[in-house]
TORKOL-4160 file (C-alpha; in steps of 0.2 Angstrom, whole numbers, padded with zeros to 4 digits, m for minus):
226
<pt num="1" X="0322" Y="m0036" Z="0070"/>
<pt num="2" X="0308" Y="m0033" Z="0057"/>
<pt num="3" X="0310" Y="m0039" Z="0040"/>
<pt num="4" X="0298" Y="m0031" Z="0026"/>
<pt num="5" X="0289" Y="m0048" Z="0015"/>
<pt num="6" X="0278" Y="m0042" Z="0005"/>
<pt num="7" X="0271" Y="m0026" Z="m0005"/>
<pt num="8" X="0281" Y="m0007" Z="m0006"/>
<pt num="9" X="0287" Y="m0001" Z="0011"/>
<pt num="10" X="0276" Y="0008" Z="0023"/>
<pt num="11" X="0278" Y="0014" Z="0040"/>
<pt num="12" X="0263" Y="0014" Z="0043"/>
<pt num="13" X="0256" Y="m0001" Z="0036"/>
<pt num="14" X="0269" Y="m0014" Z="0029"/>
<pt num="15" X="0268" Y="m0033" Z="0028"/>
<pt num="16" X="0281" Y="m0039" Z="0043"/>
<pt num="17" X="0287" Y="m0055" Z="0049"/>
<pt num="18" X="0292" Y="m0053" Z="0069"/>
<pt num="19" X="0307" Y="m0065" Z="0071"/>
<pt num="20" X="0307" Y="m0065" Z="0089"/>
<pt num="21" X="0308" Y="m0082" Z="0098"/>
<pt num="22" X="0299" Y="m0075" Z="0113"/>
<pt num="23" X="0283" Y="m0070" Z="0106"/>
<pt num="24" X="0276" Y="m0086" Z="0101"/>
<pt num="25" X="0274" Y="m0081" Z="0084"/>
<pt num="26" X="0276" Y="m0097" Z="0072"/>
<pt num="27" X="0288" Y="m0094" Z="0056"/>
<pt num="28" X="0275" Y="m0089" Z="0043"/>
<pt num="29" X="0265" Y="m0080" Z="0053"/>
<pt num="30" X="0261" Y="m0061" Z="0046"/>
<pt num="31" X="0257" Y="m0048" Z="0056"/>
<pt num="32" X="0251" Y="m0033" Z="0047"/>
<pt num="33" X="0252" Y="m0016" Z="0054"/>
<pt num="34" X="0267" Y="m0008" Z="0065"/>
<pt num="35" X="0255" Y="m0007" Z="0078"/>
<pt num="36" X="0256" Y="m0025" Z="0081"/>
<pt num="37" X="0274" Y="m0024" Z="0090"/>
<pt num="38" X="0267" Y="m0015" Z="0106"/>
<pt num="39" X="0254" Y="m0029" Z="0106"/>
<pt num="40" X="0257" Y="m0043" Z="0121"/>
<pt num="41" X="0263" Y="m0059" Z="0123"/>
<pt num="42" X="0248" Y="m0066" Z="0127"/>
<pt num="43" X="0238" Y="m0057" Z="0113"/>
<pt num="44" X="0252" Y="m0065" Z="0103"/>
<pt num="45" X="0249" Y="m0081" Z="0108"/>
<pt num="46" X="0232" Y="m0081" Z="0106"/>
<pt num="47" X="0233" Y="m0076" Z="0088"/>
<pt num="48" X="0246" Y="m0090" Z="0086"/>
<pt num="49" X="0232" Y="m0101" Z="0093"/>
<pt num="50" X="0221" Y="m0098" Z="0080"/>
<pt num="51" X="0234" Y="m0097" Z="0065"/>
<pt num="52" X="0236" Y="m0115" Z="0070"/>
<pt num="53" X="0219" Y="m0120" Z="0074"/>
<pt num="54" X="0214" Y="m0115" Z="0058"/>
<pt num="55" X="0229" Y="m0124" Z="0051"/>
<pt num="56" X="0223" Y="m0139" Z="0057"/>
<pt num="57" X="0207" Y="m0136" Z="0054"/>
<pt num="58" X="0212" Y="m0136" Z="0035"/>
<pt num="59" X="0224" Y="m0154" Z="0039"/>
<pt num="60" X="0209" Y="m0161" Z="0046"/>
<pt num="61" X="0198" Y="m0159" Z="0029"/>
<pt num="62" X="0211" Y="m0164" Z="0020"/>
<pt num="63" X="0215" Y="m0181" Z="0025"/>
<pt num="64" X="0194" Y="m0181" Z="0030"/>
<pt num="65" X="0191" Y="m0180" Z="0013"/>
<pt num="66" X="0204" Y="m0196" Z="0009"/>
<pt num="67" X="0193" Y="m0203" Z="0021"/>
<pt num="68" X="0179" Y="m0199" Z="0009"/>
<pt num="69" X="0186" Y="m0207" Z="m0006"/>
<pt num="70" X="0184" Y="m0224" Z="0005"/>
<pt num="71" X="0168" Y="m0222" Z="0009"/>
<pt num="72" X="0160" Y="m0219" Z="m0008"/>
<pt num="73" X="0170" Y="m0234" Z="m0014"/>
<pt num="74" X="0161" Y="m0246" Z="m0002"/>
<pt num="75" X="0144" Y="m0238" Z="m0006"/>
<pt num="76" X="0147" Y="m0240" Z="m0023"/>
<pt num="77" X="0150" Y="m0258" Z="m0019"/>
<pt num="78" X="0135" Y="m0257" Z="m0011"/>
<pt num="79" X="0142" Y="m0257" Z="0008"/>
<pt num="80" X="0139" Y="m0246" Z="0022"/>
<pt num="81" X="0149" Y="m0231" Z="0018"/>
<pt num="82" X="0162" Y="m0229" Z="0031"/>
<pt num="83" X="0180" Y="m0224" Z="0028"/>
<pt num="84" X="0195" Y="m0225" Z="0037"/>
<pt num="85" X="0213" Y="m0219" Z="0032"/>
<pt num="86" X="0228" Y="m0218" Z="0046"/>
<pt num="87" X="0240" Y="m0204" Z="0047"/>
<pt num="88" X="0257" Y="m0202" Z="0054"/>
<pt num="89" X="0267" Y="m0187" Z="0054"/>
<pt num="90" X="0258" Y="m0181" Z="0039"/>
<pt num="91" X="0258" Y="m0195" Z="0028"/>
<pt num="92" X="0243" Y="m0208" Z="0025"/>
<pt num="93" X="0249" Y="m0226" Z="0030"/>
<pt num="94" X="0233" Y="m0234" Z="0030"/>
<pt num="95" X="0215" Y="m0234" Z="0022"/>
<pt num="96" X="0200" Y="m0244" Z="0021"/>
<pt num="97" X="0183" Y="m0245" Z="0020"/>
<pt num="98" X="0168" Y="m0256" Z="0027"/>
<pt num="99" X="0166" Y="m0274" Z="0021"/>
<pt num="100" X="0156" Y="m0288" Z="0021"/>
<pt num="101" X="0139" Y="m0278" Z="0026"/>
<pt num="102" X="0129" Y="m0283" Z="0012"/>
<pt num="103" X="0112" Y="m0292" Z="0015"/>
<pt num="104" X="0117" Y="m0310" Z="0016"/>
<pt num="105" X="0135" Y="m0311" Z="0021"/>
<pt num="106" X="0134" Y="m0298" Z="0034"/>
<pt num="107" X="0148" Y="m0298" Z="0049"/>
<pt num="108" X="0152" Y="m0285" Z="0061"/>
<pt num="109" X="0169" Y="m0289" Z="0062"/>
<pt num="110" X="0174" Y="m0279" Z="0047"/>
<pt num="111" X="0172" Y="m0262" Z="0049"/>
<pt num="112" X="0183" Y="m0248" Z="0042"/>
<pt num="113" X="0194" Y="m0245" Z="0055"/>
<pt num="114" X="0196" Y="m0263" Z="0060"/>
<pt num="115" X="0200" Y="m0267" Z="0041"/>
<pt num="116" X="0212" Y="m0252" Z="0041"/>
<pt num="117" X="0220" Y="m0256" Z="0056"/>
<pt num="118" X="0225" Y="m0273" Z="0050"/>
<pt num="119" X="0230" Y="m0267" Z="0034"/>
<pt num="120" X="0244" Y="m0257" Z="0041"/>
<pt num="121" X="0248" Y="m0268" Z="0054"/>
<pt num="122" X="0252" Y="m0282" Z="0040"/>
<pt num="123" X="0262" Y="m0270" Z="0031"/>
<pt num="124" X="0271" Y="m0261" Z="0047"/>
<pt num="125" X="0270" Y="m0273" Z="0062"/>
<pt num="126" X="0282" Y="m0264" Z="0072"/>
<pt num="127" X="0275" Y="m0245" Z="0069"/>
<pt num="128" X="0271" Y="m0232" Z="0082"/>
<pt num="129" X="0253" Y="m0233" Z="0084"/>
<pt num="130" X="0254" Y="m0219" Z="0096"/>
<pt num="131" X="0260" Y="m0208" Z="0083"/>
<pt num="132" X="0244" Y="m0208" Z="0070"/>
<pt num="133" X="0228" Y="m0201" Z="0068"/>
<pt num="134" X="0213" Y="m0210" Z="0064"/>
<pt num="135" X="0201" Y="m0202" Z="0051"/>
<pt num="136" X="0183" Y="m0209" Z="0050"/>
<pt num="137" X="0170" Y="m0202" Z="0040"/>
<pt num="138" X="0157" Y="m0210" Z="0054"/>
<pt num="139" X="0161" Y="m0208" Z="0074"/>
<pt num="140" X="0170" Y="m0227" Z="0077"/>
<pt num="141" X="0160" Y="m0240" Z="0086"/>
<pt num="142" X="0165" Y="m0247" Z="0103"/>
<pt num="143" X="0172" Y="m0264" Z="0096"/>
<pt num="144" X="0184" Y="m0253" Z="0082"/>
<pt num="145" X="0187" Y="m0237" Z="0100"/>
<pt num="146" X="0195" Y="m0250" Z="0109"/>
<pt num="147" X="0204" Y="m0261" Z="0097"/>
<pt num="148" X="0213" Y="m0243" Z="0091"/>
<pt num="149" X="0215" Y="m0238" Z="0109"/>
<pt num="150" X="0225" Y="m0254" Z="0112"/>
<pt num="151" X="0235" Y="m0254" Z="0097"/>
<pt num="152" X="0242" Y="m0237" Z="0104"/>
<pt num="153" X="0229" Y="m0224" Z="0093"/>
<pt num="154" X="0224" Y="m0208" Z="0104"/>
<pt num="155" X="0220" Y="m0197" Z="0093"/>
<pt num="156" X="0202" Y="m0198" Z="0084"/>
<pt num="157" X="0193" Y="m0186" Z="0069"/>
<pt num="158" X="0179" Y="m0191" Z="0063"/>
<pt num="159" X="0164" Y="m0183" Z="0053"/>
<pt num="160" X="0147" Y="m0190" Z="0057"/>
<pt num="161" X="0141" Y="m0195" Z="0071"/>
<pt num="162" X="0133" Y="m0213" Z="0078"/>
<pt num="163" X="0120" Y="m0209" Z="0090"/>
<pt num="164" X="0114" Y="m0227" Z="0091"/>
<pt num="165" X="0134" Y="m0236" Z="0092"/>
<pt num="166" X="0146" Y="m0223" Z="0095"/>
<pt num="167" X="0161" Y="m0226" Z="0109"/>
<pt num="168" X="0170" Y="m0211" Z="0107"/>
<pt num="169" X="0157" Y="m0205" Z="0122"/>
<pt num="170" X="0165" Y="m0219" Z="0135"/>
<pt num="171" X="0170" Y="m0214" Z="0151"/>
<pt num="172" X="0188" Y="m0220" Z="0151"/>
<pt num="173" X="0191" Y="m0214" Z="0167"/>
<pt num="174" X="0178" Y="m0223" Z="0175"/>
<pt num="175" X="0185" Y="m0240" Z="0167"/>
<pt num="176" X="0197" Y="m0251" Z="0173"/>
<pt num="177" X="0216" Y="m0244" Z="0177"/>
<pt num="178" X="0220" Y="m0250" Z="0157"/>
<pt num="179" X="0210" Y="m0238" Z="0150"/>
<pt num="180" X="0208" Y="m0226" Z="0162"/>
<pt num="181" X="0223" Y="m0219" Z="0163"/>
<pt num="182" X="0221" Y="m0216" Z="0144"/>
<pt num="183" X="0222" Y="m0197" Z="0136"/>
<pt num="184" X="0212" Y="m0197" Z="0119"/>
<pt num="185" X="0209" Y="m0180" Z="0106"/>
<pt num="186" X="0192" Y="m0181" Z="0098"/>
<pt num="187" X="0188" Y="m0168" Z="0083"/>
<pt num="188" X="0170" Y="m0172" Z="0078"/>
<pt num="189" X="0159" Y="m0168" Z="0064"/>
<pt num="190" X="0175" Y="m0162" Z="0052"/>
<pt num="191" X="0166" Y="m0163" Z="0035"/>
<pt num="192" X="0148" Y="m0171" Z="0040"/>
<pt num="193" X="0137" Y="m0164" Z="0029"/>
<pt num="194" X="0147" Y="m0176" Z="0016"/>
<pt num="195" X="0147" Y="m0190" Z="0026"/>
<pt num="196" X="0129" Y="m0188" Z="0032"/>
<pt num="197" X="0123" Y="m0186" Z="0014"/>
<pt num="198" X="0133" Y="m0205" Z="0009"/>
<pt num="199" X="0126" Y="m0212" Z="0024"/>
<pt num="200" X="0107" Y="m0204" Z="0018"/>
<pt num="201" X="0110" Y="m0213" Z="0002"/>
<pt num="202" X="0112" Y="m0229" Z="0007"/>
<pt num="203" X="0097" Y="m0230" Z="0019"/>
<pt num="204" X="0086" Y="m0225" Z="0006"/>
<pt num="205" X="0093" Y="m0240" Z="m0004"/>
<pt num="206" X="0101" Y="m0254" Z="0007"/>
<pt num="207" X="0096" Y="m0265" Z="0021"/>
<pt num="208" X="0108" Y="m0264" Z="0034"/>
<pt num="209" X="0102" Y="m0257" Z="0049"/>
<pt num="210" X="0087" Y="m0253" Z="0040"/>
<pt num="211" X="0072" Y="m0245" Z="0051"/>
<pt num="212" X="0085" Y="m0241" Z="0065"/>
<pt num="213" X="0088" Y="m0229" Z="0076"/>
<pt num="214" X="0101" Y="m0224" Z="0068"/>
<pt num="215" X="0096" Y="m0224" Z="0049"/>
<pt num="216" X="0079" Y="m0215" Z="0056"/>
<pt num="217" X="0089" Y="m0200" Z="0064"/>
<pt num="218" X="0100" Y="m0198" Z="0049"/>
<pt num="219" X="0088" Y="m0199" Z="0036"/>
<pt num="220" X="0081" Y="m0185" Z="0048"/>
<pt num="221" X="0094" Y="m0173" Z="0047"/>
<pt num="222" X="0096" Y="m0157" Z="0036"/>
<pt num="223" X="0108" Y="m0157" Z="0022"/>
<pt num="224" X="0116" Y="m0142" Z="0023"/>
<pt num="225" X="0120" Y="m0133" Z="0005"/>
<pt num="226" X="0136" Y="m0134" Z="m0001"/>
């Protein structure tokens, strides 16, 4: 059954919505052009792919850039501009950003996602950790990869990447039966021409991690226009 949405009706060339629950084709989902009926299943499928690809695409940057908002508080506090916020079911639980990495009372204990982590686990000791998404504008360390992978996080998007410190390279399956019988999602580099251009500000201006690797190969990299 065909049912016109949109626009005056034409044979040829009318606005449908296919309500067919063997096609695959997501409510919502507009498929233009009568033609379209004779098309196949897996065509069909594959289209639906990408509707939802690109719809998660759009989820990513959205909550990404909640995840920005954290960041550019702690530079202006003069930390190292990470954010973190946690996601469940659609709905931010938890953010954070980094603390205590100012010259002189330095730790590397509280980073962003370990800050956001405890946050919500204060608030919501018994929640689902296997149900969230962790958003970080920077690609977590090992210590903050494995302290989310045992509090039940599997699911990881992050913006820019940490060539020096990142974890979210480690060979799980090569580990130890805990871990290795972990399955993680990784998006990478949702929105990292914003976070690279925080992180290009504060090494032209701060000391933490000053002259290393990492602050050479960012304040290396090409801003893209916006």
């Amino acid at each position: 059954m065909f049912f016109v949405l949109a626009g005056v009706f034409d044979p040829q060339a009318a606005i449908r919505l296919r309500l067919d629950r063997f096609s695959g084709v997501p409510a919502g989902y507009l498929v233009v052009n009568l033609q379209y009926r004779n098309r196949s299943r897996k065509a069909l499928q594959e289209e639906r792919a990408l509707f939802l690809s690109e719809t998660e695409n759009m989820n990513h940057q959205k909550y990404m850039q909640e995840a920005l908002a954290e960041a550019r508080s702690a530079l202006a506090a003069e930390e190292f501009p990470v954010g973190c916020v946690l996601v469940q079911d659609g709905e931010i639980v938890a953010r954070g950003h980094r603390r205590n990495s100012r010259a002189g009372k330095s730790n590397e204990i509280d980073h962003a996602e370990v800050v956001t982590l405890r946050r919500l686990l204060s608030r919501h000791p018994d929640i689902d950790c296997s149900s969230l998404v962790a958003y970080c504008t920077m690609e977590p360390c090992l210590m903050c990869y494995s302290t989310m992978l045992l509090s039940g996080i599997r699911h990881f998007v992050y913006g820019y990447e940490d060539m020096m410190g990142g974890g979210l390279n480690l060979p799980l399956y090569q580990l130890n039966p805990l871990y290795a019988q972990m399955q993680v999602q990784v998006e990478a580099g949702v929105l990292r021409n914003e976070s690279l251009a925080l992180f290009q500000q504060f090494f032209r201006n701060f000391s933490y991690w000053q002259d290393s690797l990492l602050s050479q190969y960012t304040l290396a990299q090409p801003l893209q226009d916006t």
